[in-house]
C-alpha positions in Angstrom: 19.8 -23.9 13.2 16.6 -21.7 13.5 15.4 -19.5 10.9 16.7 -16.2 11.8 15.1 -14.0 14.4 14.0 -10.3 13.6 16.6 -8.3 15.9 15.5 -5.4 17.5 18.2 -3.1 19.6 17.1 -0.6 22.1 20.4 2.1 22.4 20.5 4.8 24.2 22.7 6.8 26.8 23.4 5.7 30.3 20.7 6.1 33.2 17.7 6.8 29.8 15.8 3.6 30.6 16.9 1.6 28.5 16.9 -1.7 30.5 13.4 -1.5 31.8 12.1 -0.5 28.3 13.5 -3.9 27.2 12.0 -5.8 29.9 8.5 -4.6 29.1 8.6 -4.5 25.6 9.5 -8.2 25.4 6.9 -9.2 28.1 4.3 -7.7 26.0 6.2 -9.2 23.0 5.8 -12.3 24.4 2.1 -12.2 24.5 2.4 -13.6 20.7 5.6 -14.4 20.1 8.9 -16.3 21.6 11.6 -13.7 22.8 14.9 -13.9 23.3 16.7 -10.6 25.7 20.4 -9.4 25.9 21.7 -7.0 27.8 24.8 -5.3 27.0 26.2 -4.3 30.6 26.8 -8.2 31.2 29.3 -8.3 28.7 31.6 -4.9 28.9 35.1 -5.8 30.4 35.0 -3.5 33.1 34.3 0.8 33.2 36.2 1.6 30.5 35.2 -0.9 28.5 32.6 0.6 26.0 34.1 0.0 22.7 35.9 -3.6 23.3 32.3 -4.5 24.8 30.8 -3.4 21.5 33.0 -5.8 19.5 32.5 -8.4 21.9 28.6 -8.4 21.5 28.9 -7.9 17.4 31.4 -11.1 17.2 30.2 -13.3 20.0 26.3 -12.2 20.5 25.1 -10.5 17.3 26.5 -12.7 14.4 25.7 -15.9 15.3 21.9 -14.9 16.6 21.6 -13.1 13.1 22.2 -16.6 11.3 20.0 -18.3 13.8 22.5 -19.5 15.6 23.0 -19.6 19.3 25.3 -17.0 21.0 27.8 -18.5 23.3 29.8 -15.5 25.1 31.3 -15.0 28.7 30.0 -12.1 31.1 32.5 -9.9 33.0 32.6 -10.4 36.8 32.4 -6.9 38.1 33.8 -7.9 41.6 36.8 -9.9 40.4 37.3 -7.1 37.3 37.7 -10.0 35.0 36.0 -12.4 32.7 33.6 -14.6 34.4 31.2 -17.1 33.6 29.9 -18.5 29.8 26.5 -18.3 29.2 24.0 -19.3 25.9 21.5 -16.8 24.5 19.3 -18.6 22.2 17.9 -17.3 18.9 13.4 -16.6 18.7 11.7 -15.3 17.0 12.1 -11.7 18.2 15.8 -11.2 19.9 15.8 -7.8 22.0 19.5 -6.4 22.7 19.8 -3.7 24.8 22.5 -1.4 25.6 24.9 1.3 25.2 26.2 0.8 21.6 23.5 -2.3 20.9 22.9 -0.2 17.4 26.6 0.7 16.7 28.3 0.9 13.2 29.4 -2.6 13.1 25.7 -4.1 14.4 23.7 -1.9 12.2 23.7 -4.4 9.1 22.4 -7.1 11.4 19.6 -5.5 12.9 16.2 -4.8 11.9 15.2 -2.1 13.8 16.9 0.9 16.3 15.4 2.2 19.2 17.2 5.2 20.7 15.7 6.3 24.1 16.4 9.7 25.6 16.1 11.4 29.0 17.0 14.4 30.1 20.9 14.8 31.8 19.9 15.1 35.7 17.3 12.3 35.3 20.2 9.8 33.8 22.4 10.1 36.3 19.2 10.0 39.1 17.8 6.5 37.5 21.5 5.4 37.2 22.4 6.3 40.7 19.2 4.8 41.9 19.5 1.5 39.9 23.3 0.8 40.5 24.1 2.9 43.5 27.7 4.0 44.9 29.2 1.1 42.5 28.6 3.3 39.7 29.0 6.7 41.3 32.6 7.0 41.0 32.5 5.8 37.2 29.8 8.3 35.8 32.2 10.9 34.5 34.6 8.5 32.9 31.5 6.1 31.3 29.8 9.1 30.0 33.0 10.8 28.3 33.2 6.6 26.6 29.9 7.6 25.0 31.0 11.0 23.9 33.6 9.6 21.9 31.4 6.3 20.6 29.0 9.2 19.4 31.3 11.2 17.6 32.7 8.7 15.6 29.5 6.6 15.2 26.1 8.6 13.4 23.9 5.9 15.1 21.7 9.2 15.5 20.9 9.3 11.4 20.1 5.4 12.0 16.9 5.9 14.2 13.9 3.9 13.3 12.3 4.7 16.6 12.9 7.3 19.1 11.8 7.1 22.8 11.5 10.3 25.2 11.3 8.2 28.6 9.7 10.5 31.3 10.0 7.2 33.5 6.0 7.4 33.7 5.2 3.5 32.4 4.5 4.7 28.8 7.1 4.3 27.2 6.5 0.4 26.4 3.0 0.9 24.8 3.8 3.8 23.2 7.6 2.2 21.6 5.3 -1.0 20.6 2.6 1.1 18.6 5.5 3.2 17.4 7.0 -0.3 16.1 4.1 -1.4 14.6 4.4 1.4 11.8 8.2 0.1 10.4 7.8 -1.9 7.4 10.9 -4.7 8.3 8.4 -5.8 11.5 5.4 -5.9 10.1 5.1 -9.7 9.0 6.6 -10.5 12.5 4.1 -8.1 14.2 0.9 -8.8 12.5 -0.7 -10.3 15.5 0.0 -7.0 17.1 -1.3 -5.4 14.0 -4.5 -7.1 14.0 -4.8 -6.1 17.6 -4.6 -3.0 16.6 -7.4 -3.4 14.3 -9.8 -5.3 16.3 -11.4 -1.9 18.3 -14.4 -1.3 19.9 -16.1 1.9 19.7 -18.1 3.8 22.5 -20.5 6.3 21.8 -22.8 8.5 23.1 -25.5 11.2 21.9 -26.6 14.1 23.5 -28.6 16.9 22.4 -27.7 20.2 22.7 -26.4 22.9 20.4 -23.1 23.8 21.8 -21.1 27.1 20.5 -17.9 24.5 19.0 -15.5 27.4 19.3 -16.5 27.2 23.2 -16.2 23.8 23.2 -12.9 23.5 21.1 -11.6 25.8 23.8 -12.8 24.1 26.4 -11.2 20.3 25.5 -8.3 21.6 23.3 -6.6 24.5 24.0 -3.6 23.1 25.4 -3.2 20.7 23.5 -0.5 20.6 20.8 -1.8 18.9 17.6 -5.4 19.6 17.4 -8.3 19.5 14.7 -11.9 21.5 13.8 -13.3 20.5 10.9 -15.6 23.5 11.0 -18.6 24.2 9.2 -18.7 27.9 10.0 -21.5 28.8 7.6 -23.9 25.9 9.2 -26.4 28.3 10.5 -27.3 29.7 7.5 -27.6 26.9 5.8 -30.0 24.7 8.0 -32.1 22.1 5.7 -32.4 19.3 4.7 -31.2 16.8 1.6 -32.9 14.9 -0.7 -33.2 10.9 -0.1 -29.9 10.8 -2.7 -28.3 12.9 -0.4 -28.0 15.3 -3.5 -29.4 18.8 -5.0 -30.5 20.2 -8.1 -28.7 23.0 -9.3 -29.5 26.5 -7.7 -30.4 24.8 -5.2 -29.0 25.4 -1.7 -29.5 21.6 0.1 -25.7 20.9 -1.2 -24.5 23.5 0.5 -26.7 22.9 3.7 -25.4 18.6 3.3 -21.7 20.1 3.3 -22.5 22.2 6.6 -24.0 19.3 8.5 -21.0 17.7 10.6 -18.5 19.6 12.5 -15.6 17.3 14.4 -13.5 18.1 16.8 -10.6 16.5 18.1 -6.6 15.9 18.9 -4.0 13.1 19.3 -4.7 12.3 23.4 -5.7 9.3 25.0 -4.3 5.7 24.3 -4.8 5.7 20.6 -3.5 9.4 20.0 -1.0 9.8 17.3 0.6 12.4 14.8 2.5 12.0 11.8 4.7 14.7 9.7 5.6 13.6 6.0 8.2 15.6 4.3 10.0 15.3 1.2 9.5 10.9 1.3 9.9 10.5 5.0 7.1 10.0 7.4 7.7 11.2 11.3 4.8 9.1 13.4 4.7 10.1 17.1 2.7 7.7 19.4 2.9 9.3 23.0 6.8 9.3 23.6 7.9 7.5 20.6 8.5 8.7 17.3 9.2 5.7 14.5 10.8 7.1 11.1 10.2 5.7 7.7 10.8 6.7 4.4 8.7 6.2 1.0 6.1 7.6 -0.5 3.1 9.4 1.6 0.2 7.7 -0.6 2.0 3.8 0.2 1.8 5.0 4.3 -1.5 5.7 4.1 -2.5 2.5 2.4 -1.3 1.0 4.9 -3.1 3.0 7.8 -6.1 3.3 6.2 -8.8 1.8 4.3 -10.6 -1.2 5.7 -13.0 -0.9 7.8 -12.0 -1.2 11.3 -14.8 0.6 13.3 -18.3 0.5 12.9 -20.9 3.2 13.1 -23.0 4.0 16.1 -27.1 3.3 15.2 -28.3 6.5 14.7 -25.1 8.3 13.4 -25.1 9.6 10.6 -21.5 11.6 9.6 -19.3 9.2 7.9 -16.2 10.1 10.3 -16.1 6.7 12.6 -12.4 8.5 14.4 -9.4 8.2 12.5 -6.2 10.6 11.1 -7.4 14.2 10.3 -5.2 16.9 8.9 -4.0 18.5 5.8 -1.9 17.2 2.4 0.3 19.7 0.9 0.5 20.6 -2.7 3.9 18.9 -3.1 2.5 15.5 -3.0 2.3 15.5 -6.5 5.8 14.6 -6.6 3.7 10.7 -6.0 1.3 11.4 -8.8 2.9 12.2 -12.1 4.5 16.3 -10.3 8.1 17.2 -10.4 9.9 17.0 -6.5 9.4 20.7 -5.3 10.7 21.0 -1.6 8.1 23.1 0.7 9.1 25.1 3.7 6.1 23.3 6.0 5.4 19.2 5.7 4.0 17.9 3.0 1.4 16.6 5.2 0.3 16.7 8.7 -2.4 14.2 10.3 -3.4 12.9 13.6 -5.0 10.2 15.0 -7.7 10.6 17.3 -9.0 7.5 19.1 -12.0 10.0 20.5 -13.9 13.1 19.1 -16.5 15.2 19.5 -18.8 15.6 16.2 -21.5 18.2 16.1 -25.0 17.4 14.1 -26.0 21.0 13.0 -29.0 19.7 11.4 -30.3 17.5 14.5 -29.0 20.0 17.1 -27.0 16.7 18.4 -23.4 15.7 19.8 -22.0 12.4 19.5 -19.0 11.6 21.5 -17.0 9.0 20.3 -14.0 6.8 21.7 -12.4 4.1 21.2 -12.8 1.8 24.2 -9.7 2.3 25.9 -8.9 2.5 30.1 -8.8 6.2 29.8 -12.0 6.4 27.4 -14.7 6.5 30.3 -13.1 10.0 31.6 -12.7 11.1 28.7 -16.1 11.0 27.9 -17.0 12.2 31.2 -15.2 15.4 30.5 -16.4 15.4 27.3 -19.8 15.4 28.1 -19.3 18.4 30.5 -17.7 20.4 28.3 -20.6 20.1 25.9 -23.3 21.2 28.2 -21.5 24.0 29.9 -20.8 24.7 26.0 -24.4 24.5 25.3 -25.1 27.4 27.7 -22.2 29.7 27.1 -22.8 32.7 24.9 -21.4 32.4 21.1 -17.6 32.6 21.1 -16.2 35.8 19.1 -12.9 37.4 18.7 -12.1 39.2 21.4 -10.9 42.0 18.7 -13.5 42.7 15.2 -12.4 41.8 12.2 -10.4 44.1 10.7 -8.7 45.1 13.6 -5.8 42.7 14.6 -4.0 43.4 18.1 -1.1 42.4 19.7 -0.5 42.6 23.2 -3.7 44.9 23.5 -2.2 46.8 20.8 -3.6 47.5 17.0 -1.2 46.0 14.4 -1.0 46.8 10.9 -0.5 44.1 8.1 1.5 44.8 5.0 1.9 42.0 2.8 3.5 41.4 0.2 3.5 39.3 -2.9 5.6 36.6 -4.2 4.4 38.5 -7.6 4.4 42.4 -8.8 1.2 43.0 -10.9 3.0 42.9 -14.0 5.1 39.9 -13.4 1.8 38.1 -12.7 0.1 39.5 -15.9 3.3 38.3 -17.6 3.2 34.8 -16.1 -0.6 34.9 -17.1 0.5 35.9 -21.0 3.0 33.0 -20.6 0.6 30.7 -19.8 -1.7 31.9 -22.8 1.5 30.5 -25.4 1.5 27.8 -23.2 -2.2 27.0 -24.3 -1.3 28.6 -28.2 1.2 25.9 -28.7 -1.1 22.6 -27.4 0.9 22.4 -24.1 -2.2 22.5 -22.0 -5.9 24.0 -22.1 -6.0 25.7 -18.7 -3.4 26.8 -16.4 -4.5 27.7 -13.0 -1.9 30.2 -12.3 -1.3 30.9 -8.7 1.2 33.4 -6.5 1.6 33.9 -2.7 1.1 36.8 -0.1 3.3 36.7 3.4 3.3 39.2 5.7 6.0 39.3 9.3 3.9 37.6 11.7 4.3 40.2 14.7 2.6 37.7 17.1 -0.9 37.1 15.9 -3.1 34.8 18.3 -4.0 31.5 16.1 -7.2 31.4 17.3 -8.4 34.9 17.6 -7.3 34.7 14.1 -9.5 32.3 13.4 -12.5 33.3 15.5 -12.3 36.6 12.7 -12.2 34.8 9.6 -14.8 32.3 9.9 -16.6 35.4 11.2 -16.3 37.2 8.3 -15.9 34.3 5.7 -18.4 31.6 6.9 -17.6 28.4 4.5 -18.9 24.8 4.5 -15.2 23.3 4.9 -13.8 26.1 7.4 -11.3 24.4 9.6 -8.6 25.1 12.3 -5.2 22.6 12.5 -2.7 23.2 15.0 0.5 21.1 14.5 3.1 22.6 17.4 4.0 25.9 15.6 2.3 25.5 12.6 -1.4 26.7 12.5 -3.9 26.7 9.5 -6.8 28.5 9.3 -9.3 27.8 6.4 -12.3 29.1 5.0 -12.7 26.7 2.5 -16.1 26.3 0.4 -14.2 23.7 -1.9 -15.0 19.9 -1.6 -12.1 18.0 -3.4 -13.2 14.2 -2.8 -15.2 12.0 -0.8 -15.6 8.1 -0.5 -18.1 7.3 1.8 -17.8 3.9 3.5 -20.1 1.7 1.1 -17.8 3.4 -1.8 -19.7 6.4 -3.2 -17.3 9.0 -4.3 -18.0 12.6 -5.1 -16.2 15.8 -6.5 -17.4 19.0 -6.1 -15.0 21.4 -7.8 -15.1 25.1 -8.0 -14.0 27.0 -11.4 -15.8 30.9 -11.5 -15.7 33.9 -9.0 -17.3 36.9 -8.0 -17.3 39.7 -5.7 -20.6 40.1 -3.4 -21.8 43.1 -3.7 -24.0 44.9 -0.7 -26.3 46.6 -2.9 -28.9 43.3 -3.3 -29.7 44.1 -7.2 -26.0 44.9 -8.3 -25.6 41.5 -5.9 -27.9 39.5 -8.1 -27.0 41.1 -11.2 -23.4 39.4 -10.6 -24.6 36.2 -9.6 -26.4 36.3 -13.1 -23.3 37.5 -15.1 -21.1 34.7 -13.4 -24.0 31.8 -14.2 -24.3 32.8 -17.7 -20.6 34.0 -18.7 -19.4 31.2 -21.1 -15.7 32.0 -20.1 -16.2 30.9 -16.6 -18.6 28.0 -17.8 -15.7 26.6 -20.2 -12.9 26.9 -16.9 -15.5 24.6 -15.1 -16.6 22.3 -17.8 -12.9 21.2 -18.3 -12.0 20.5 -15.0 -15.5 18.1 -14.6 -13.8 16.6 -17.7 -10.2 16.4 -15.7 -12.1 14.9 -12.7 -14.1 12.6 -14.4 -11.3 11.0 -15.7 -9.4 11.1 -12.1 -12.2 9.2 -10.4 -12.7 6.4 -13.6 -9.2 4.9 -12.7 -10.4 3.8 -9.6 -14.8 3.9 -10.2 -16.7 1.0 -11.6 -17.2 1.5 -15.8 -20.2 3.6 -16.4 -20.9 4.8 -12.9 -19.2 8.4 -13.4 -21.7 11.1 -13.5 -22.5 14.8 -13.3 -25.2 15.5 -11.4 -24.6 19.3 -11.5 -23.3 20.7 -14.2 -21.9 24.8 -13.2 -24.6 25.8 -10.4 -24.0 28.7 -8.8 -23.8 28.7 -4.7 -23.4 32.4 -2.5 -21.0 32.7 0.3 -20.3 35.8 2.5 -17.8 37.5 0.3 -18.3 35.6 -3.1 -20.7 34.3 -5.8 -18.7 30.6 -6.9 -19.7 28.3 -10.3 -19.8 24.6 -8.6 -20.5 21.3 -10.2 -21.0 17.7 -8.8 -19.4 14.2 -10.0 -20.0 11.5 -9.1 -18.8 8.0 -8.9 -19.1 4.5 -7.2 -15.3 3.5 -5.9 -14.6 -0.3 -7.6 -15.5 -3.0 -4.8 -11.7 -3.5 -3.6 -10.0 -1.2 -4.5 -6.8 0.5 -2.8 -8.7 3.8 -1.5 -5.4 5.9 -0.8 -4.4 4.7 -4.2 -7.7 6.6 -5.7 -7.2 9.8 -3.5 -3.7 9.8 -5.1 -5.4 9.3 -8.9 -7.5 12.4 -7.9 -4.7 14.6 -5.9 -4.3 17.1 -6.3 -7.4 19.0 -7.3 -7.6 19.8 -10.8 -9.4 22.6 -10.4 -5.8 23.8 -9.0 -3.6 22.6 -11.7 -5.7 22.8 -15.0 -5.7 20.6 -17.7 -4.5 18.3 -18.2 -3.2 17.8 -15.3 0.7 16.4 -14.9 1.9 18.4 -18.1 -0.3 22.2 -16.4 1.4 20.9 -13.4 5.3 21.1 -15.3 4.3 24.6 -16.7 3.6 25.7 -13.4 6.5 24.6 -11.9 8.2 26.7 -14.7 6.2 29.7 -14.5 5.1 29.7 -10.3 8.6 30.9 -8.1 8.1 29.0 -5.6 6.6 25.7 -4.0 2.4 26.3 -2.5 2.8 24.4 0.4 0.0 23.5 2.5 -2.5 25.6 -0.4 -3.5 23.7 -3.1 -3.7 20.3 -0.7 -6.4 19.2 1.1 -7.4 19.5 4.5 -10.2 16.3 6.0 -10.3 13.2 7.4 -9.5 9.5 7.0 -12.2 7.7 8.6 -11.9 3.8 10.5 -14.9 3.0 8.5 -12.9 3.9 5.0 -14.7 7.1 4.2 -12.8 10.3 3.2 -14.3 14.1 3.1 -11.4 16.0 1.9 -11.5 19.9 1.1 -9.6 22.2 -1.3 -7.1 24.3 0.4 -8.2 27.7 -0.4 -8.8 31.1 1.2 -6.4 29.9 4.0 -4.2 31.5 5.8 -1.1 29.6 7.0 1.0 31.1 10.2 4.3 29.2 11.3 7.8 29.4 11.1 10.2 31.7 8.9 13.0 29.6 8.8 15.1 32.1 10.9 13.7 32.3 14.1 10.7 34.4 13.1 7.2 33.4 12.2 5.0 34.5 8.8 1.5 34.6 7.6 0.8 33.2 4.3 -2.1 33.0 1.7 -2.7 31.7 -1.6 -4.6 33.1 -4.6 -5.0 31.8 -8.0 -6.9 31.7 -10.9 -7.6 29.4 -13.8 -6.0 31.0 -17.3 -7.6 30.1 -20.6 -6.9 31.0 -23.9 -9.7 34.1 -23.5 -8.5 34.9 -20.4 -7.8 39.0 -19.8 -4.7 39.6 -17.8 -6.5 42.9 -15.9 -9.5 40.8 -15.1 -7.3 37.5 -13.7 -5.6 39.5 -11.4 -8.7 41.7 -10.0 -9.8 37.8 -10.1 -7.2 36.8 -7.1 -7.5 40.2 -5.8 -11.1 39.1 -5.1 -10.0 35.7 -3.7 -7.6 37.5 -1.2 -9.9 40.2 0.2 -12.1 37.9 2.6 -8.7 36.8 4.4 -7.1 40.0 4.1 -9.7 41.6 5.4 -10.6 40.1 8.5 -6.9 40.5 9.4 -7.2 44.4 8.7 -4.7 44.0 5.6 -5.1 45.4 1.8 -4.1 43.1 -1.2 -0.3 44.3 -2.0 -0.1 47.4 -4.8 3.6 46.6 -6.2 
């Protein structure tokens, strides 16, 4: 007896591809491993057979391969119409059966991982048809109504680890095998695959030019479905240069000008391309055609995916982002770091892989395109490198309506939100918080409510174009994930770990309203650096984020190096300080982005009982505001933002679509309920605005 194999069973309806997606799985398979394959249609007594060929492979093929054993069954002679011939499959160390009803109710317990491949009606019956001509013809009708009654008495379809859309175009092989690589039950049995999958190359390539990225985002990713800008919007006005610690002194404006640097660009195409969805414990991964399904916490997935250092950095380059996932984590994660479960109507997180990118050097007026060395990777770059010089020449992308004036259809549109909160329930939620802080419970309460308006059909991205227009910001960016589009202004660093460790939190606790009038401008800037109010909000949440980075940082290496500075943005003066840290040699990274997550400066402190309070005192969950939006780089490094003045536009839930924002502020014991809620007002107004909406009156 052998040890037992690891049993993998590709299921799927007739004509789907199932056969030939089993064939060319196991000969890649067999690049590392010994692989035995069974096929189903050899052992169904005759066309109406389905069911007693089921039992037949559970008792006489399944079993004894899942004890090691070899399998000794007889095939059915389809000219005779009767059993024929006794044949041997022998266990391996990977055993591939394939077949309608290989991942039925009775085989389920004995296999390690399903399979399900799908094709569309008229192109089953064509493959079929081609495969087994006239033989099969006259049986199609009465095999197919066999599966119709399998699959309504048999929820195979909730027992999906992998799921295969076969367009019969060769992918589906490569794409199933990466897809397999991400289920926990293979991974001792795939690791040769897996360190395949970490032994890449990377190709670069630098030209110099000073492209408008909108132009150039257009240009490589409009139609594609999952695509990321990291955007530094406000680069422009912020051109300088950093001192050799790659830091600032407060007042100073190199910190913003070292947060506008880099702008990348990129989706899930080419070989590598990937997405995953994580909702509510269970992670969605789409490679290409195949989508793998696993469930656990988001923070443990990541670990896996991400790092150790796979790729390294071109000479010359300079941006920590070496390709790798980019997205957004929702607030809700904190179920995985000390939160209650609050279920959110968008995923919890949403990332993609790109295996090439474009990233944009505002300060050396360069482009570095970047790919993973793949077969597809030399056009890719071809087409890349054409679309940044015909970029370089085009005139600055703008909304093709101002700010302020939404259309649809060529027609005006006018926005009415309104708010999850009236203005007195807010103040009262902002008095509760206040006893919250009288009786010990917590120090700070960062009190938050949300604004949604009927999308009426809003362009995405002449959305965009208009806020980071009107609301340049240092972490703008622009996700597109299917239907669901996010569209940040972000000035809010929440973490970064560079490659060689160094870890940094810049978090943002004071607002005010820019004024046009240059002295009333400055006076403000003056009253928000000097009010002791706003200087207390900031000083505890450096105290809640030095702590966040210790668990993970070396003893004695956590430091401020700006303590409440004061940086300018289009619409707002903000109170900023700087922590930093150096990440302990070893340590899990995704487990200290977890320690940190989410921001303080969005909870208060401390931070798991504010967190409770809010849950109590907030009516509903934040979604995708209060996360993070970034990237998780090949070389290890993270640059992760705060998700604040965004605007989030997707689904309803009933067939419509909404737009949604965020507003909050943080509530101390001095806090004055009129001036908090002119406080969010003031948050909501460079969104609003460049959508041509007011802040809600009831």
């Amino acid at each position: 007896m052998t040890p037992a194999p690891v049993i993998i069973a590709i299921d799927g309806r007739s004509g789907a591809g199932k056969t030939t997606l089993a064939v060319e799985l196991a000969a890649r398979l067999r690049m590392h491993h010994k692989v035995s394959l069974f096929h189903l249609e050899d052992i169904y007594p005759g066309w109406n057979g389905l069911a007693a060929g089921i039992e037949r492979y559970v008792t006489t093929v399944l079993a004894p391969l899942r004890r090691g054993d070899a399998a000794e069954w007889v095939s059915w002679d389809w000219e005779k119409h009767y059993d024929g011939r006794s044949h041997v499959t022998l266990p391996a160390e990977i055993v591939i059966v394939e077949g309608v009803g290989a991942a039925a109710s009775a085989a389920r317990p004995m296999l390690d991982a399903v399979v399900w491949v799908d094709a569309p009606d008229d192109d089953r019956r064509h493959r079929a048809m081609a495969r087994d001509g006239s033989s099969y013809e006259p049986f199609w009708d009465s095999w197919a109504a066999q599966e119709d009654e399998w699959l309504e008495t048999d929820q195979v379809l909730d027992h999906i680890d992998v799921r295969v859309l076969n367009r019969a175009d060769g992918n589906a092989p490569d794409d199933a095998l990466q897809a397999l690589n991400y289920l926990p039950a293979l991974s001792p049995v795939l690791a040769p695959e897996l360190s395949a999958r970490r032994g890449l190359q990377l190709k670069a390539e630098r030209i110099d030019a000073t492209p408008d990225a909108a132009a150039l985002f257009q240009a490589l990713y409009a139609r594609s479905a999952n695509a990321v800008w990291l955007d530094s919007s406000n680069a422009a006005s912020n051109r300088g240069t950093v001192d050799d610690a790659g830091s600032s002194n407060a007042g100073s404006p190199n910190a913003a000008a070292e947060r506008s640097r880099f702008s990348i660009l990129a989706d899930d195409g080419g070989s590598f391309g990937q997405s995953v969805m994580h909702s509510s414990g269970t992670t969605r991964l789409s490679a290409g055609c195949a989508t793998a399904v696993t469930t656990g916490p988001f923070f443990r997935w990541l670990d896996t995916v991400w790092g150790r250092k796979a790729l390294r950095a071109p000479e010359g380059y300079d941006c920590e982002f070496t390709l790798g996932w980019l997205g957004y984590l929702g607030y809700e994660l904190k179920r995985e770091t000390g939160g209650s479960d609050v279920q959110a109507g968008t995923p919890d997180a949403a990332l993609l892989f790109a295996g090439r990118a474009v990233v944009i050097d505002h300060r050396e007026a360069a482009v570095w395109l970047l790919a993973i060395d793949a077969p597809d990777a030399g056009d890719w770059l071809g087409l890349a490198r054409e679309s940044v010089l015909s970029a370089a020449s085009a005139p600055e992308s703008a909304p093709r309506h101002s700010a302020g004036d939404p259309a649809v259809g060529g027609r005006t549109v006018v926005l009415e939100f309104s708010s999850r909160d009236t203005e007195d329930e807010y103040k009262s939620k902002i008095t509760e918080a206040q006893h919250q802080i009288a009786e010990g419970n917590t120090y700070e309460v960062c009190l938050t409510t949300t604004v949604t308006a009927p999308d009426p059909g809003l362009d995405p991205w002449e959305s965009y174009l208009a806020l980071r227009k009107r609301n340049p910001a240092p972490f703008a960016s622009y996700l597109r994930f299917g239907d669901l589009t996010v569209a940040s202004t972000s000035p809010e660093r929440f973490l970064r770990i560079t490659s060689d460790g160094g870890m940094q939190a810049e978090p943002i606790k004071g607002t005010r309203a820019r004024a046009n009038d240059p002295v009333i401008d400055e006076a403000l800037r003056r009253g928000l650096e000097s009010s002791l109010k706003d200087r207390a909000e900031n000083i505890m949440i450096v105290d809640l984020l030095r702590n966040d980075l210790s668990h993970f940082a070396v003893p004695g290496s956590v430091t401020v190096s700006r303590l409440c500075a004061v940086e300018s943005y289009a619409t707002v003066h903000q109170m900023v300080s700087t922590i930093d840290a150096r990440l302990r040699p070893g340590a899990p990274r995704a487990e200290a982005v977890a320690a940190a997550f989410p921001a303080g400066s969005m909870t208060g402190a401390p931070k798991i009982s504010t967190m409770d309070i809010l849950d109590g005192l907030e009516s509903g969950p934040r979604g995708v505001y209060s996360g993070a939006i970034g990237y998780f780089s090949l070389n290890a490094a993270t640059d992760l933002a705060v998700v604040i003045r965004t605007l989030v536009m997707g689904p309803d839930g009933n067939g419509g679509r909404t737009l949604s924002l965020g507003v909050g502020g943080a509530i101390t014991a001095d806090s004055t309920p009129q001036d908090e809620y002119e406080e969010i007002r003031t948050k909501a107004f460079g969104v609003l605005s460049a959508l041509g909406a007011e802040f809600p009156t009831i």
